[in-house]
matplotlib code that plots the C-alpha trace (Angstrom):
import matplotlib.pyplot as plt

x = [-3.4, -3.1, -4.0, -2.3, -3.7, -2.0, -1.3, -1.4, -1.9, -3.5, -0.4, 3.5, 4.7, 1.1, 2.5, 2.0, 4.9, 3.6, 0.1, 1.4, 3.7, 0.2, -1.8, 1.2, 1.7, -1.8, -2.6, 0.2, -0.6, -4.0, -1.8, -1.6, 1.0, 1.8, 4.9, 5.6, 6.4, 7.6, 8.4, 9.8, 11.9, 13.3, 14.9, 18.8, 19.4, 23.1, 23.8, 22.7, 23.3, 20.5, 16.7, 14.5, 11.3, 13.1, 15.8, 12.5, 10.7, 13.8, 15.1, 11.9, 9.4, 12.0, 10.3, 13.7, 13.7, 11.0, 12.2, 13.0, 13.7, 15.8, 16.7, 19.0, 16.8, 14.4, 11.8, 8.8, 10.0, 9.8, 12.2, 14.5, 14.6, 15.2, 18.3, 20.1, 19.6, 18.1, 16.4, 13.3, 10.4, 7.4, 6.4, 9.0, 7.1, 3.8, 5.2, 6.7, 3.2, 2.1, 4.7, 4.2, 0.4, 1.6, 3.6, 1.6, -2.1, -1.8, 0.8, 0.9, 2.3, 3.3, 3.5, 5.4, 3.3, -0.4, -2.4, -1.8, 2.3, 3.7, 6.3, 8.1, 7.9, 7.8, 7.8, 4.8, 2.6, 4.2, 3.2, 1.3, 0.6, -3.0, -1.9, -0.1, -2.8, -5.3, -2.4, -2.7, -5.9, -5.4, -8.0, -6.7, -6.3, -6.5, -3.5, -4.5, -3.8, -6.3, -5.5, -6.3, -6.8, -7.4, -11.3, -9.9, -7.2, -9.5, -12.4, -9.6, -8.1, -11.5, -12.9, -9.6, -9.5, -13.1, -12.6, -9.8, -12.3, -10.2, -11.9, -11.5, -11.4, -10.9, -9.2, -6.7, -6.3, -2.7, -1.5, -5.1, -5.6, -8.4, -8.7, -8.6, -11.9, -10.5, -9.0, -12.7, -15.2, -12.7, -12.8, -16.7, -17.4, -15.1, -17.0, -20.1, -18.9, -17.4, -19.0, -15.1, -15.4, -12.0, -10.7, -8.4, -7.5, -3.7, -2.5, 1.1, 3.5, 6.3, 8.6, 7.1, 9.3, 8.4, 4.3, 3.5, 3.4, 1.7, -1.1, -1.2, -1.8, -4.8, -6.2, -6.3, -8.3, -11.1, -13.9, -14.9, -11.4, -11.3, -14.7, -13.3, -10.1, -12.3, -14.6, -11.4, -8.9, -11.1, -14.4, -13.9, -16.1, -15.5, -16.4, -17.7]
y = [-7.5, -5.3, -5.0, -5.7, -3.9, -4.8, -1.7, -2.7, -0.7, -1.0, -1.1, -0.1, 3.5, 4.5, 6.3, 3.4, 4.5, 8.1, 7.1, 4.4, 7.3, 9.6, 6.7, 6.2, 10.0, 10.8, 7.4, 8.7, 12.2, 10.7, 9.0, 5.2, 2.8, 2.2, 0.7, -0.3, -3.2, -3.8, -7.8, -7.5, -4.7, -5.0, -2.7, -0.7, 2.3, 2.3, 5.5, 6.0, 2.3, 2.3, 0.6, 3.4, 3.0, 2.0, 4.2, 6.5, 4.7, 5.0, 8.8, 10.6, 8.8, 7.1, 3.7, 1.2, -2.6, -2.4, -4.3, -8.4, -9.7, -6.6, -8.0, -5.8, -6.7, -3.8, -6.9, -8.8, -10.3, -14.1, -13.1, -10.9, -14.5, -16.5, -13.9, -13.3, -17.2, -16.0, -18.4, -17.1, -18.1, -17.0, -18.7, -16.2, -12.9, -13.8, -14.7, -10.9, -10.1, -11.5, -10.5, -7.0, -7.1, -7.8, -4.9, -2.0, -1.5, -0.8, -2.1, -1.0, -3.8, -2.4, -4.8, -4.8, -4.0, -4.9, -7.2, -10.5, -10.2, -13.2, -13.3, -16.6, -19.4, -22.3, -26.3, -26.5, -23.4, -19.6, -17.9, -14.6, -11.9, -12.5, -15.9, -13.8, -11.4, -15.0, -16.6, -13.5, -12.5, -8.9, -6.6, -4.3, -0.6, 0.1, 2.9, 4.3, 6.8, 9.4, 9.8, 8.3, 4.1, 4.4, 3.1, -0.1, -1.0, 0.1, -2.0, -5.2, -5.2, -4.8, -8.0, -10.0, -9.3, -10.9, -13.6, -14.0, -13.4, -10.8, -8.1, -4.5, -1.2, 1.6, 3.1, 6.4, 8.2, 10.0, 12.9, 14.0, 17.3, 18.8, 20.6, 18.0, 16.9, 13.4, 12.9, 14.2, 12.1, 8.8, 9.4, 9.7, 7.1, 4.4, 5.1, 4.7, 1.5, -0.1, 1.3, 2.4, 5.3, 7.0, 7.9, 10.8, 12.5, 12.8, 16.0, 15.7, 16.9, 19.1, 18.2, 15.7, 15.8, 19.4, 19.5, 16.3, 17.0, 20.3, 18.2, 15.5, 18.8, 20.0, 16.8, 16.2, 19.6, 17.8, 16.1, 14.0, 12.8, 12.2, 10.2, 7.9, 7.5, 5.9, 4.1, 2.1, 1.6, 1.9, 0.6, -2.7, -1.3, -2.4, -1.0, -3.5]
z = [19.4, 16.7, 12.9, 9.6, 6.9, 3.0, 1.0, -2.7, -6.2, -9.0, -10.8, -10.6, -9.9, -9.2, -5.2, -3.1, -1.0, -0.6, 0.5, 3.0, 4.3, 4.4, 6.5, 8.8, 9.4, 9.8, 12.5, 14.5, 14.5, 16.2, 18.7, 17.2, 17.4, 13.9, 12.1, 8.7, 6.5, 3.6, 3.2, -0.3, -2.0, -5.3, -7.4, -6.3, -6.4, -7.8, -7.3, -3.7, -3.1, -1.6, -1.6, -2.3, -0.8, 2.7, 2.6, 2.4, 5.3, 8.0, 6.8, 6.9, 8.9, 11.3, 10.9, 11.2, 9.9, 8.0, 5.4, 5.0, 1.7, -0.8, -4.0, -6.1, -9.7, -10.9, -11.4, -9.9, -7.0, -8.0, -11.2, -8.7, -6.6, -9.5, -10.4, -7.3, -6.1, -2.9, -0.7, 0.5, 3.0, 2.8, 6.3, 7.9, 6.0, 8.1, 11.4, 11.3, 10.2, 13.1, 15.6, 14.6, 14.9, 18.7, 19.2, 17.5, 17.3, 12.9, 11.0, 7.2, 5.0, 1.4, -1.4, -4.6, -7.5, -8.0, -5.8, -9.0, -8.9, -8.4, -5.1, -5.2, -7.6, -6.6, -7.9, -8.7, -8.3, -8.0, -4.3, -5.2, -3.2, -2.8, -0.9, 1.3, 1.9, 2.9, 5.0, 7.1, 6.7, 5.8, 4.3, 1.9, 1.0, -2.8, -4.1, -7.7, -10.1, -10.8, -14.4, -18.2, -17.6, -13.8, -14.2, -16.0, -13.6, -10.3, -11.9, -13.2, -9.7, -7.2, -9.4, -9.0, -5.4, -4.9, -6.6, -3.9, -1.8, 0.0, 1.8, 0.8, 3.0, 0.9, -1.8, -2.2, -5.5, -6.0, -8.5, -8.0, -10.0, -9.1, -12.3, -14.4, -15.8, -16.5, -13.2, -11.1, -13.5, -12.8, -9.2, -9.7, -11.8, -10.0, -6.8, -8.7, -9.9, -7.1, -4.2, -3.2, -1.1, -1.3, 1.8, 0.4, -3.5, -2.9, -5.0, -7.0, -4.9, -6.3, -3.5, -1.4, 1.7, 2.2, 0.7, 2.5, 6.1, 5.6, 3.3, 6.4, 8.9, 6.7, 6.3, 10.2, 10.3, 7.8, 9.8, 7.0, 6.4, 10.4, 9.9, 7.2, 8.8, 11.5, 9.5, 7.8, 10.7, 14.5, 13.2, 11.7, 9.3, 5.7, 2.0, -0.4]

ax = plt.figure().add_subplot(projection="3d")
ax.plot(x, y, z, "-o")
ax.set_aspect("equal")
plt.show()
């Protein structure tokens, strides 16, 4: 049996899409069965008619059904529930957890949002994403920006997450600019403060379909980015 691991940010728009793509493209390069999942999608694109981040998934890494629940509402997804009048099941997100974990060695399962949004409400309680994480015991990858706030939101979400008591692997910094004062002291100081080493500073792309695989070849060519690749995904060695 294979692995789940839960791809989250430490906020919206911070390139959780880009850095699952990275993780996926650089584990396969090394050979690894790996898929993709993405149990909820929210937010149409009208013009394309299309749902970004898996249109993204299928056209350029080939990764096919890797979505479940797409819900046409730019919102969290327990609002873009509540507006479409979907009915949803969270029982049937982890059994594809689990019958994934079967069939490929990694499986990368992208969330929608931070680690606290909310994913269906319920009667009595709403069914966050940190439940999800428990019911399938996943540990969990960290996606931030490197930029102005990012100490805040990586400190806010690492304490969260233990008080879930969720375990945590690593953490990837995107729009890195290397020379940007702000963006190298935050990367310093949050490692300081959490103990996070991060496994890769993800530069900002000007065209991402063309820079990426090129980044992903030169990464592959790093020894210490091969050593921490191993450390998070072969070793079942985790960062507190």
């Amino acid at each position: 049996m294979g692995q789940a691991y839960f791809i989250t940010g430490t906020g919206t728009e911070i390139g959780k899409t880009v850095a699952t793509s990275l993780l996926y493209l650089s584990l396969t390069s090394l050979g690894k069965s790996v898929t993709i999942f993405k149990p909820f999608q929210t937010g149409l694109d009208r013009e394309n008619h299309t749902y970004p981040d898996i249109s993204w998934y299928e056209e350029q890494l080939g990764v096919k059904d890797c979505g479940m629940y797409m819900l046409e509402p730019e919102t969290s997804p327990h609002l873009a529930i509540k507006l479409t009048g979907r009915k949803v099941d969270e029982q049937r997100v982890i059994d594809r957890i689990h019958a994934l974990k079967e069939e490929y060695e990694i499986v990368l399962v992208e969330g929608a949002g931070g680690i606290a949004v909310p994913l269906i409400e319920q009667d009595t309680h709403f069914y966050m994403t940190a439940d999800l994480i428990k019911d399938c015991g996943l540990p969990v990858i960290f996606v931030s920006n490197s930029g102005l706030g990012s100490i805040h939101h990586v400190l806010t979400t690492q304490f969260y997450t233990a008080l879930q008591n969720i375990d945590i692997k690593t953490i990837l910094f995107n729009f890195f600019q290397h020379d940007n004062i702000i963006h190298r002291d935050n990367v310093e100081t949050i490692t300081k403060l959490t103990g996070l080493e991060p496994l890769v500073r993800i530069p900002a792309f000007k065209n991402v379909k063309e820079d990426l695989p090129a980044y992903i070849a030169s990464l592959l060519k790093d020894q210490h980015y091969l050593q921490l690749l191993n450390e998070v995904f072969f070793n079942e060695y985790s960062i507190h």
